[in-house]
FIGUKOL-294242 format. One record per residue (C-alpha): residue in three letters; x, y, z. Coordinates in steps of 0.5 Angstrom, whole numbers, padded with zeros to 4 digits, always signed. Example, Ala and Ser with C-alpha at 12.3 -4.5 7.8 and 13.67 -1.06 7.14 Angstrom:
residues 2
ALA+0025-0009+0016 SER+0027-0002+0014 
This chain:
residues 707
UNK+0191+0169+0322 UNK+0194+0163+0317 UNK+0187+0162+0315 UNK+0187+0170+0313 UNK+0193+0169+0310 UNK+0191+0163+0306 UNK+0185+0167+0304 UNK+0188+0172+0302 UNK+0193+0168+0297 UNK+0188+0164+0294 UNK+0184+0171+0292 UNK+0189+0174+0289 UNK+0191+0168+0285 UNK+0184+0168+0283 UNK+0185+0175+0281 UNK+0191+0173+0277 UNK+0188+0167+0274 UNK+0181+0172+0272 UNK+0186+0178+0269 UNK+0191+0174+0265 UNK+0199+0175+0265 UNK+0200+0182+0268 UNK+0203+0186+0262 UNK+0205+0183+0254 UNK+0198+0185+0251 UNK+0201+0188+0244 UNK+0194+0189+0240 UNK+0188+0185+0237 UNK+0183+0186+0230 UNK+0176+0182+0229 UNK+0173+0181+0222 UNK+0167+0178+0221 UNK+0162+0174+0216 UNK+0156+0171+0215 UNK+0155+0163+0214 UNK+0150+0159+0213 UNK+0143+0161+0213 UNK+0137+0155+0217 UNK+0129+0156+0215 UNK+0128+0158+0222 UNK+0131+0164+0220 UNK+0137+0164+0224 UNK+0144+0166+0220 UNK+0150+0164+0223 UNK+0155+0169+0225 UNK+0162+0168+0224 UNK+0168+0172+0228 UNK+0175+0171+0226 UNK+0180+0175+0232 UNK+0188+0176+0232 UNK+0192+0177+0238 UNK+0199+0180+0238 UNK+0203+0179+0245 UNK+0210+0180+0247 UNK+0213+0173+0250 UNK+0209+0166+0248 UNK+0203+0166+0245 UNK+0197+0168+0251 UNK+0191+0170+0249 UNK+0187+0174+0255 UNK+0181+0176+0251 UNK+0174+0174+0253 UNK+0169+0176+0248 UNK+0161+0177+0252 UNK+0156+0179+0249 UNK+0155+0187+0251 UNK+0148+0188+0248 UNK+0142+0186+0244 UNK+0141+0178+0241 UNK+0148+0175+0241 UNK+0146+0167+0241 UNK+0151+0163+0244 UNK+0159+0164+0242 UNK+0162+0158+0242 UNK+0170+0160+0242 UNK+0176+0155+0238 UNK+0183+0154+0241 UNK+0188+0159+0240 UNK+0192+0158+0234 UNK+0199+0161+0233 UNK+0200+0164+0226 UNK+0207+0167+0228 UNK+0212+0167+0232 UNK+0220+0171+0232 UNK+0224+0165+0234 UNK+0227+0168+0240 UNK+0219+0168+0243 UNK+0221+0175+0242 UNK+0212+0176+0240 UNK+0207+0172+0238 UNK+0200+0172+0234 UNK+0195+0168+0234 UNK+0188+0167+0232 UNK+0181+0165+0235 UNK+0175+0162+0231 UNK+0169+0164+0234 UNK+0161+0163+0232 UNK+0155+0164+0234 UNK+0147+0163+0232 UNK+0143+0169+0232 UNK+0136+0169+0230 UNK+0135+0176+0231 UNK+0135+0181+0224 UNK+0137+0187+0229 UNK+0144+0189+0232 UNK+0148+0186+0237 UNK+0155+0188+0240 UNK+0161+0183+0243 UNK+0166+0187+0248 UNK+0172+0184+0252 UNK+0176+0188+0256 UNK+0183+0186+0261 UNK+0190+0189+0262 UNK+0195+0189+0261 UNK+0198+0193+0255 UNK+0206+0192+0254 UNK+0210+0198+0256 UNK+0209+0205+0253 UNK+0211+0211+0252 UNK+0203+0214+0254 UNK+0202+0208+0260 UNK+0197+0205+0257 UNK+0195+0199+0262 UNK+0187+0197+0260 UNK+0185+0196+0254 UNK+0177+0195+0251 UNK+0175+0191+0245 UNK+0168+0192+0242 UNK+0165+0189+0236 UNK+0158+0192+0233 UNK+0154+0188+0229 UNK+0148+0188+0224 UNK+0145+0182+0223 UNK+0139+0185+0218 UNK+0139+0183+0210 UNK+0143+0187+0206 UNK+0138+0189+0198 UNK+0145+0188+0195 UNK+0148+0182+0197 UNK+0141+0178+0200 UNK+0145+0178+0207 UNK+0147+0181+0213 UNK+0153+0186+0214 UNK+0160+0183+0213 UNK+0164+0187+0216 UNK+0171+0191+0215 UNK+0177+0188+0215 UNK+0184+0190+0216 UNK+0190+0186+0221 UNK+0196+0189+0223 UNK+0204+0184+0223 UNK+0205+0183+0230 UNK+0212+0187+0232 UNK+0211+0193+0228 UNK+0218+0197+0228 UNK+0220+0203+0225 UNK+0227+0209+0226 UNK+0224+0215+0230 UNK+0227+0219+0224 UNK+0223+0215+0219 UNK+0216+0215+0221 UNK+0213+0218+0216 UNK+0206+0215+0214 UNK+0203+0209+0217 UNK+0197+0206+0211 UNK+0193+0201+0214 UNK+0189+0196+0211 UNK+0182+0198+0211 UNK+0178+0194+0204 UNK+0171+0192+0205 UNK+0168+0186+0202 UNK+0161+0189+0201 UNK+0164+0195+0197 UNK+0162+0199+0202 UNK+0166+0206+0205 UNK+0170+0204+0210 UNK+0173+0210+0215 UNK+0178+0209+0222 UNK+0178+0213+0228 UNK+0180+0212+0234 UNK+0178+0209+0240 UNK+0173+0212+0243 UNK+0168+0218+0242 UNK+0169+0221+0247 UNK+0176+0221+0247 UNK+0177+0220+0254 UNK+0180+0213+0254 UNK+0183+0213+0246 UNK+0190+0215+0249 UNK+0191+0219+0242 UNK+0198+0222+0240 UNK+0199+0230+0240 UNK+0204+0228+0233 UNK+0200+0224+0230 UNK+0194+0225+0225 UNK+0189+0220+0223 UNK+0186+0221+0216 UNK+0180+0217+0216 UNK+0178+0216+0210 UNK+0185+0213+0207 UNK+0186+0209+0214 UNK+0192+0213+0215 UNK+0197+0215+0220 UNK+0201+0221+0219 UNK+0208+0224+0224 UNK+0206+0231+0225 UNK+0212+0232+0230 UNK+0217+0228+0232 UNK+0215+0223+0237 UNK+0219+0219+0243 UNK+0222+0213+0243 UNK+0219+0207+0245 UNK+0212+0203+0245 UNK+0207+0208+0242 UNK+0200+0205+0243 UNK+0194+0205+0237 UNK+0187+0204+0239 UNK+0183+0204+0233 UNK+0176+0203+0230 UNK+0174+0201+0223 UNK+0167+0202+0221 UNK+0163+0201+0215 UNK+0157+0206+0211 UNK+0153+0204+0206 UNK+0153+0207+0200 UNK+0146+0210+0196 UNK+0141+0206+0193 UNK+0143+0200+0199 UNK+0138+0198+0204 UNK+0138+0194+0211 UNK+0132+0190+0213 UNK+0132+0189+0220 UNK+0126+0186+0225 UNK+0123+0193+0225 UNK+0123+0195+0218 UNK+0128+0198+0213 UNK+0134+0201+0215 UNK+0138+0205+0211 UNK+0142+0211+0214 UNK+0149+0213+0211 UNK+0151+0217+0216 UNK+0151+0211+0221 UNK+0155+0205+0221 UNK+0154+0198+0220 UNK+0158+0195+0224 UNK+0164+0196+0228 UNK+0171+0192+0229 UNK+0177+0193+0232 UNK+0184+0195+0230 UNK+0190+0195+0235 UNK+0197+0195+0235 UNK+0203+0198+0238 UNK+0209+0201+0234 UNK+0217+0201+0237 UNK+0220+0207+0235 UNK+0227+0206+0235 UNK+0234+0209+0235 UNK+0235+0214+0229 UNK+0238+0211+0223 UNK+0244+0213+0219 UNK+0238+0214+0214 UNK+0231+0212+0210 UNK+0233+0210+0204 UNK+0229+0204+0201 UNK+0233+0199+0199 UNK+0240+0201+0202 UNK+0238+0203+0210 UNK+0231+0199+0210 UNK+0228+0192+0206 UNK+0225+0195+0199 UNK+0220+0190+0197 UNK+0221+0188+0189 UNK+0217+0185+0183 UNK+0213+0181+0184 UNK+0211+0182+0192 UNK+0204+0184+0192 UNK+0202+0192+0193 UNK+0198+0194+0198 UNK+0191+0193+0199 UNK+0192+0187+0192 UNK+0186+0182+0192 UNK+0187+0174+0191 UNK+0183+0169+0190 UNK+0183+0162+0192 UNK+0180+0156+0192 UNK+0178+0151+0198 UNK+0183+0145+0198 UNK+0188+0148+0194 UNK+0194+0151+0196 UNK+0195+0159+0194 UNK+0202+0162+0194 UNK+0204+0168+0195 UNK+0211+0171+0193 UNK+0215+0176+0197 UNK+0222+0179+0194 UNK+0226+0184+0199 UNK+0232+0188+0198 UNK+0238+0192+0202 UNK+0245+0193+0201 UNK+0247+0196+0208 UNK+0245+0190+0212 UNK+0241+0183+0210 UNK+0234+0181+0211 UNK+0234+0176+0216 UNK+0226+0173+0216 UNK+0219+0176+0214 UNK+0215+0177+0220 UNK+0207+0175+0217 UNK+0200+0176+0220 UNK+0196+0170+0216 UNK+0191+0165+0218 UNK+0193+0159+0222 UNK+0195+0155+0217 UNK+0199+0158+0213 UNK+0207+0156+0211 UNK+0213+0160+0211 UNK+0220+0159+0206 UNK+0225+0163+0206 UNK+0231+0163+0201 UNK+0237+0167+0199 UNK+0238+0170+0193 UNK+0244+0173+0191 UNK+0245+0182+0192 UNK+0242+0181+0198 UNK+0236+0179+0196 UNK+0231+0175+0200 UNK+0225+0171+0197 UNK+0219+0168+0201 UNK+0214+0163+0199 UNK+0207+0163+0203 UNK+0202+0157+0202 UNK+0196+0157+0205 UNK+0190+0152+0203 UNK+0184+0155+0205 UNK+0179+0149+0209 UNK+0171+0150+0208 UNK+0171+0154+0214 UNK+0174+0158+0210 UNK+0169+0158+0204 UNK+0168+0166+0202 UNK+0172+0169+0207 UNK+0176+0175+0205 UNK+0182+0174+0210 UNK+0187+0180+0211 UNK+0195+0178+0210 UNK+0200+0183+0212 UNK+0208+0182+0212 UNK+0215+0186+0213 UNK+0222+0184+0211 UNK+0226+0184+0217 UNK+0233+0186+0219 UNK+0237+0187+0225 UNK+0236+0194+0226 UNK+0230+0196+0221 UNK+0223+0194+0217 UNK+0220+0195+0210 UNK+0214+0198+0210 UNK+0208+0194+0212 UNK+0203+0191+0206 UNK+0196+0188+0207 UNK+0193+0184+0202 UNK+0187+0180+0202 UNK+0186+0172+0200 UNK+0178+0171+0197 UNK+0177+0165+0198 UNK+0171+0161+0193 UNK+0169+0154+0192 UNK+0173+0153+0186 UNK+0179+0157+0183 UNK+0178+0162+0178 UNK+0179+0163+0171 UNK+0186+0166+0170 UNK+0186+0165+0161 UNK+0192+0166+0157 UNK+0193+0173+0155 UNK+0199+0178+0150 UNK+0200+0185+0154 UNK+0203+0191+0150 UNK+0206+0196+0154 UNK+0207+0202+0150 UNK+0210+0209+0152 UNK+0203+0211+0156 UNK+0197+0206+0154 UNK+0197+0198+0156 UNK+0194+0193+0151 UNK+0192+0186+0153 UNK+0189+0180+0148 UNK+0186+0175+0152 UNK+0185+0168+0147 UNK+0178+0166+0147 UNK+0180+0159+0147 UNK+0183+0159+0153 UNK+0177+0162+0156 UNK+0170+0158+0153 UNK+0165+0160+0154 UNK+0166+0167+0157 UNK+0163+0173+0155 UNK+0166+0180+0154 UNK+0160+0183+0156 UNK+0161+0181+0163 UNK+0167+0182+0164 UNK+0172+0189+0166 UNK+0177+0193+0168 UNK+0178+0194+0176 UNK+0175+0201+0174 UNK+0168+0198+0173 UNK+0166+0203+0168 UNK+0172+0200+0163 UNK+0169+0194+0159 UNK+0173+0190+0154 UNK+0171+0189+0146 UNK+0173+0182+0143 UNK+0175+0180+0135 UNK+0174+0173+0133 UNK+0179+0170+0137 UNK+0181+0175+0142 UNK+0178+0179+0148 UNK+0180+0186+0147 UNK+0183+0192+0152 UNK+0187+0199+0152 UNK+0188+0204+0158 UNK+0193+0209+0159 UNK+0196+0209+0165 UNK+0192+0213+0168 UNK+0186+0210+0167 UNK+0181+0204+0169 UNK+0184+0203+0176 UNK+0191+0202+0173 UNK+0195+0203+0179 UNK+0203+0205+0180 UNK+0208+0202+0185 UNK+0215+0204+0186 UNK+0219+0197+0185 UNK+0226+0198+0185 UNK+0229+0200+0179 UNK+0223+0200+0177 UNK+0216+0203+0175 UNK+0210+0199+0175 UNK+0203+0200+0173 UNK+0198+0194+0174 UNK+0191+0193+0172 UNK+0187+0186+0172 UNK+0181+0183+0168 UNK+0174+0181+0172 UNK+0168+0178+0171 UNK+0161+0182+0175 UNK+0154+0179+0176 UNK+0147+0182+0174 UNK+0146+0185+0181 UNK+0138+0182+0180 UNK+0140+0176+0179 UNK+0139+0171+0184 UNK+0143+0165+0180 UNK+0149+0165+0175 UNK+0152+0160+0170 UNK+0158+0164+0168 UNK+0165+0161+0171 UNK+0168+0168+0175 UNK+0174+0170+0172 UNK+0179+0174+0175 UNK+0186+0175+0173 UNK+0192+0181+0173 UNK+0198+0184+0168 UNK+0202+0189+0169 UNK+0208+0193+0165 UNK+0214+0195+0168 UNK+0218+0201+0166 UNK+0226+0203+0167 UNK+0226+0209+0173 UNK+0230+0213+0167 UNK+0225+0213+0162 UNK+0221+0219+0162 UNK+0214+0216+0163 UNK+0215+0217+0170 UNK+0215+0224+0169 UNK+0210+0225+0164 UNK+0205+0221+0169 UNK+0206+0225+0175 UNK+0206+0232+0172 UNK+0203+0231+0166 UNK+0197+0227+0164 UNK+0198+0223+0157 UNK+0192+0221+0153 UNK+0186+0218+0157 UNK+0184+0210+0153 UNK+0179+0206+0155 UNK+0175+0200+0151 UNK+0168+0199+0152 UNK+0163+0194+0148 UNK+0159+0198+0145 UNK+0164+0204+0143 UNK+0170+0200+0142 UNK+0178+0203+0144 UNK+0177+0211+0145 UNK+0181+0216+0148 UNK+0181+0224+0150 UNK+0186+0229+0150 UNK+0186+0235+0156 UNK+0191+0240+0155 UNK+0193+0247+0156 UNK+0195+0251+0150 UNK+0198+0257+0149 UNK+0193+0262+0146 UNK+0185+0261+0144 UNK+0187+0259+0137 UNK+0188+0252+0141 UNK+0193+0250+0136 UNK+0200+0251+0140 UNK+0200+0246+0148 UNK+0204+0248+0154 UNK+0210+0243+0153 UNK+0210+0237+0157 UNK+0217+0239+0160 UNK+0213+0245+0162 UNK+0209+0243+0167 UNK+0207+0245+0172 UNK+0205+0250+0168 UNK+0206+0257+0172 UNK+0201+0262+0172 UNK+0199+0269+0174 UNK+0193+0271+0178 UNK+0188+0273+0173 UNK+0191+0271+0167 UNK+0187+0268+0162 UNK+0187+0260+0161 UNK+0186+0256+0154 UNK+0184+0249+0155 UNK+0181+0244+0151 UNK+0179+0237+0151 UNK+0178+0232+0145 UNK+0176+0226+0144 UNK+0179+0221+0139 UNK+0175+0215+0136 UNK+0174+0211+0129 UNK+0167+0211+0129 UNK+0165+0217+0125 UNK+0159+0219+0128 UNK+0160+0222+0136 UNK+0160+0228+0140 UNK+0163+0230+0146 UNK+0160+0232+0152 UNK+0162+0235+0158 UNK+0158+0234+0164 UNK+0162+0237+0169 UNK+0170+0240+0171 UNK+0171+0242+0178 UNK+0178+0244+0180 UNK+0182+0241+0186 UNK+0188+0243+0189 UNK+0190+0236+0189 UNK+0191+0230+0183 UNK+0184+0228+0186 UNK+0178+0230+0183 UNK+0174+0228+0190 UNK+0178+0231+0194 UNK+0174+0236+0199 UNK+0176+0241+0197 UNK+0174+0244+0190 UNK+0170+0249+0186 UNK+0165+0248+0181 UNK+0167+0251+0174 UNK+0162+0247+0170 UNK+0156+0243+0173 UNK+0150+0238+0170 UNK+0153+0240+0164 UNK+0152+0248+0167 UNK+0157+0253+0166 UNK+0158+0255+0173 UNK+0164+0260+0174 UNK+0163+0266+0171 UNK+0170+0267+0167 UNK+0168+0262+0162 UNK+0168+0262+0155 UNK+0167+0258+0150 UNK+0171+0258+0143 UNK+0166+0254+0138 UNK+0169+0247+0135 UNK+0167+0241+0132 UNK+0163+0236+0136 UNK+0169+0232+0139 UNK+0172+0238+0142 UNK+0171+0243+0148 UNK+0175+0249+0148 UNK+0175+0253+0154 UNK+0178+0260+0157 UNK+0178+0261+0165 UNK+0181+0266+0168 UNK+0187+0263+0173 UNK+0185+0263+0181 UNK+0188+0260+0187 UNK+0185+0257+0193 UNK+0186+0260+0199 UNK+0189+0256+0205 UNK+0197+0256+0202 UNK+0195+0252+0196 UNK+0199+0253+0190 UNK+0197+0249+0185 UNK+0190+0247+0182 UNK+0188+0241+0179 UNK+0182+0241+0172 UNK+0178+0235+0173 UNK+0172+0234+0168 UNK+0166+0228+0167 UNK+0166+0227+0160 UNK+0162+0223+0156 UNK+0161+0220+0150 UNK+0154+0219+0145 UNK+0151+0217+0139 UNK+0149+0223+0135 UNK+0143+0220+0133 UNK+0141+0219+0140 UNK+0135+0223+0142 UNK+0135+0221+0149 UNK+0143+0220+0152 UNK+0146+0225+0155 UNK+0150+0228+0151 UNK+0143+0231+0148 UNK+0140+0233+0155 UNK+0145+0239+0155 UNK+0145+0243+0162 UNK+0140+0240+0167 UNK+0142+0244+0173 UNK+0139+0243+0180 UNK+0133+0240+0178 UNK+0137+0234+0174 UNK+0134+0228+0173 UNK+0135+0221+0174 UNK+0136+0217+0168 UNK+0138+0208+0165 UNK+0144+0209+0161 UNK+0143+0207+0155 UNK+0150+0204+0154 UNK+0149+0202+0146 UNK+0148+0211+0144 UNK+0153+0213+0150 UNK+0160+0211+0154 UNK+0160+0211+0162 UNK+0161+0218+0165 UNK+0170+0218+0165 UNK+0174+0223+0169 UNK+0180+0226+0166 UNK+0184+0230+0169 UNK+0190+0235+0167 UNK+0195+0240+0172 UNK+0198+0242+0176 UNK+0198+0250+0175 UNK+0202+0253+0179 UNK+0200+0260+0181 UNK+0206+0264+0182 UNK+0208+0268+0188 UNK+0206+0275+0188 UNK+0212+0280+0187 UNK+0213+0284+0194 UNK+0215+0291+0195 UNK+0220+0291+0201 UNK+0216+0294+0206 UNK+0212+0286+0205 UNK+0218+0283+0204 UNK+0217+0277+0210 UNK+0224+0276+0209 UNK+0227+0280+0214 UNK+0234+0280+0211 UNK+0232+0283+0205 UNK+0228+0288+0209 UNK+0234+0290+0213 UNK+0238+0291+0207 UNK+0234+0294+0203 UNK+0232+0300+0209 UNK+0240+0300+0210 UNK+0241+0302+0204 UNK+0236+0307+0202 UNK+0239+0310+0208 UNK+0246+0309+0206 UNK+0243+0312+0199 UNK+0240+0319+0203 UNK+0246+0320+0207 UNK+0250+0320+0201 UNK+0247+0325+0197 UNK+0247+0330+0203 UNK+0254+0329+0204 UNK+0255+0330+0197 UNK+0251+0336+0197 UNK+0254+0339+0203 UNK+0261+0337+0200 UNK+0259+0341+0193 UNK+0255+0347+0197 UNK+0262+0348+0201 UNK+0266+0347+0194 UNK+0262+0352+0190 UNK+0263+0357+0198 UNK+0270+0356+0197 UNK+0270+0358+0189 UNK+0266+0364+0190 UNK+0271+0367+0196 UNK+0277+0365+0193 UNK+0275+0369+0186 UNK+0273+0374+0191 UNK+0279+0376+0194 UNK+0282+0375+0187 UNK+0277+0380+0185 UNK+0279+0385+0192 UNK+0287+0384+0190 UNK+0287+0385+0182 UNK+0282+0392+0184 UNK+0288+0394+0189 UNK+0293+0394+0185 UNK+0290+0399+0180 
């Protein structure tokens, strides 16, 4: 019996031993990328694992080979990226590699318990990586795969989940959706409340959800876009549909008691200038320290800590400044191991009782550090300009040089690299940052994509204008589209005009204060398009404008008014003008669906009159278009311009429509109330005149008795 006892002991705690701790798993991520190639042609594979946990750090992950020819996985220690100083959670991270010498597909899984306790009794948890080991034609290399990573303790207010943007970038340009865990469905322990938009990353409450630990398990995947191949042992593979490879993302979110209010900045930690935004890449060099600034905010608490998700390595500072500010410095010195890896950093400002919303950025890291020159920028009421001195950065080509948007280019005097935007153009983004409004762009330099070597020293650097909240640049960016500037070599700063105007003499246009533009059904629209430029002999071309009933000209929703350079929608037509105007009249339509507001977007470009074979002298191609080279010295890239909303205003309906029950009622009371009261009157008049016509009867009776 006491040898069965023993037995039975040492079995339960090799089973222990085999499962890991019994509860404390808090969610993991996995990104990989390529290293060196051998001439065997073998490749090394390079795997870089997160693990959030409650308590003391404690990996329970195993990594196996699942399918195909996976090499063999050699696994580095742990190692601890952050902690809360009460051993509350932590997070490490694992450096894996392995050889593979095999183009084709293989994937890596790990499975155990336990998660932490949560609301849906999640208690196992799976882990699979897929990967592509074939040769990409763009990069000459295999597949790197999405990255994303998540802060270790994310902790938000029940009355306060509102979205969840998660990071999701992807070195290799290619389109990056999440979704969750499984297929199937069967084990991906979705939320009735939540909903995922695959596209953005994002997490959006739909109703309220309970308090505590809410579990996420989910899977980000990678689809090449058009003219990409993959080779692989098998011949060439190419299929957008299918993904490249697959990577994990999992985390949990406490939702905790409600808060006396949302407020950035009062109730919960607001980050300030110059913390970076969400989805910002830097770029760093091995065996120089890189540092990251992070500003945050509150008034009715104090921020205590910064809770971070970085590599192994890297250093936190924190001071306290005054107004209950509170800044930290991030250090990181990126080993050559770490050598063109794009590694994700999340972070939150923390207090007691609340957390800022969670950024991600991702640290590129090169052999050497970048170009960075010294510029001027000018910030006007709706357009960025920025000089670049040449002499501090020699040797540079503007040609090869451009805006975060790649169809935006530079131009350049003797001096000078030359750029004008407007806000809204050439990728500038926007960001809330306290009693300020701030729009951001950056320079960068390309490559030739044919090209197997380069001798141009890679340049990349950011500018910014801040705006006062009170301004009213503000307004005239959300509701009303200001000009459109861009710069590009070969036609210098350009700009286009998209306004709606009164009548069709196109002189008069709706006031920007007027925005939304309200409109009926059926009314006729007068919209025109002009381009303003210093050379003299130019046309304008409009290759497309398709409506949208959001500030999105790609959104899936929408509806082709022009196409190919093809008019589509049969209410169109067109006023005659000089070659750098479009005006147009359409008759105003609503999508269905709910949707109150229609964006106008259009593809413009601009050409050389000369030119023969741009174009802008191909006119409608319809749906036999063909492909052809841009000539970039007789024709602009293709730019979309956007200009909305219009607003179609509700129809008027009779109270028998009427879904306004009070409005109804009354308006039925009162008819009736009406009705009686008009019977009443005649009922009244009717016994009046009765009794008129008898009293004047008897009279006439007593006057003839009297006789």
């Amino acid at each position: 019996m006491a040898d069965t006892t023993m037995l039975l002991l040492l079995l339960l705690l090799n089973l222990s031993l085999a499962v890991g701790p019994a509860e404390g798993f808090y969610g993991g991520s996995m990104t990989f990328t390529p290293g060196k190639r051998f001439p065997d042609g073998s490749v090394e594979m390079h795997f870089y694992y997160r693990e959030s946990s409650r308590g003391h750090c404690s990996s329970q992950v195993s990594w196996i080979c699942d399918s195909g020819i996976c090499g063999v996985l050699t696994n580095g220690e742990p190692m601890e990226t952050n902690s809360s100083a009460q051993n509350l959670w932590c997070q490490s991270e694992v450096h894996m590699a392995t050889n593979v010498s095999s183009n084709g597909p293989f994937i890596l899984s790990s499975s155990g318990c336990c998660w932490e306790g949560n609301v849906q009794g999640v208690g196992g948890w799976t882990l699979h990586t897929r990967v592509d080991a074939g040769l990409r034609s763009d990069t000459r290399s295999p597949n790197r795969s999405p990255v994303s990573a998540a802060i270790p303790n994310i902790r938000i207010p029940q009355n306060c989940f509102q979205n969840l943007q998660l990071l999701a970038h992807d070195p290799d340009d290619d389109v990056v959706r999440c979704r969750f865990n499984d297929a199937n469905c069967t084990l991906c322990h979705q939320h009735p409340n939540i909903h995922l938009h695959q596209e953005s990353c994002t997490l959006h409450r739909t109703d309220t959800l309970a308090l505590g630990v809410h579990v996420f398990e989910l899977i980000l995947e990678d689809y090449l876009v058009s003219n990409t191949t993959v080779t692989e042992d098998n011949g060439v593979f190419f299929n957008n549909s299918i993904p490249l490879s697959q990577v994990p993302l999992q985390f949990g979110v406490e939702l905790l008691p409600p808060a006396q209010g949302c407020v950035p900045g009062v109730n919960k930690p607001s980050f300030l200038i110059p913390t970076p935004l969400n989805g910002d890449v830097h770029h760093a060099a091995v065996g120089q320290a890189h540092k990251i600034t992070l500003r945050a905010q509150i008034s009715d608490n104090s921020i205590f800590d910064f809770q971070v998700s970085g590599p192994s390595n890297m250093s936190k500072t924190l001071t306290s400044l005054s107004n209950g500010v509170m800044m930290a410095t991030l250090t990181w010195i990126p080993q050559e191991t770490d050598l063109y890896r794009h590694v994700p950093v999340c972070f939150t400002a923390e207090t007691l009782h609340s957390q800022s919303e969670m950024r991600c950025i991702i640290v590129v890291v090169a052999k050497s550090r970048v170009l960075s020159g010294e510029a001027k920028v000018i910030c006007d009421n709706n357009s960025i300009s920025i000089a670049v001195s040449k002499a501090s950065m020699e040797g540079i080509d503007q040609n090869w040089l451009q805006l975060r948007d790649p169809t935006c280019s530079l131009t350049s005097n003797q001096t000078h690299i030359l750029g004008t935007m407007s806000l809204n153009t050439c990728g500038t983004t926007m960001d809330d940052s306290g009693d300020f409004i701030v729009f951001k762009n950056e320079i960068n330099s390309f490559e030739n994509p044919n090209a197997v070597i380069t001798r141009r020293n890679q340049v990349k650097f950011g500018f910014s204008c801040q705006y006062p909240k009170i301004a009213s640049v503000s307004n005239s960016y959300i509701n009303h589209k200001s000009d459109y500037i861009f710069t590009e070599s070969s036609f210098g700063t350009f700009s286009y005009s998209f306004e709606v105007f009164t009548d069709s003499s196109f002189n008069s246009q709706v006031d920007p204060s007027h925005y939304p533009v309200q409109v009926q059904l059926m009314d006729k629209i007068y919209m025109g398009i002009q381009a303003r430029t210093a050379l003299p002999e130019v046309t304008l071309f409009i290759e497309s404008c398709r409506a949208t009933p959001e500030d999105n000209p790609f959104s899936p929703v929408f509806y082709d008014i022009i196409k190919d350079g093809c008019v589509t929608d049969e209410t169109v037509m067109t006023y005659p003008s000089d070659s750098t105007k479009y005006n147009f009249e359409i008759q105003a339509f609503k999508f269905t669906g709910g949707f109150d507001e229609v964006y106008i977007s259009c593809s413009v470009i601009l050409c050389a009159k000369e030119s023969s074979n741009s174009r802008c002298a191909q006119g409608c191609l319809g749906a036999v278009a063909r492909r052809r080279r841009r000539d970039v010295s007789q024709e602009t890239a293709r730019h979309y311009i956007t200009q909305g909303p219009l607003r179609v205003a509700r129809q008027t309906r009779n109270s028998a429509a009427s879904n306004d029950g009070g409005f109804l009622h009354m308006s039925t009371s009162t008819g009736v109330f009406a009705g009686l009261f008009i019977v009443a009157i005649a009922v009244m008049s009717g016994m009046l005149l009765y009794k008129v016509k008898r009293t004047r009867s008897v009279d006439r009776m007593h006057l003839l008795s009297t006789f």
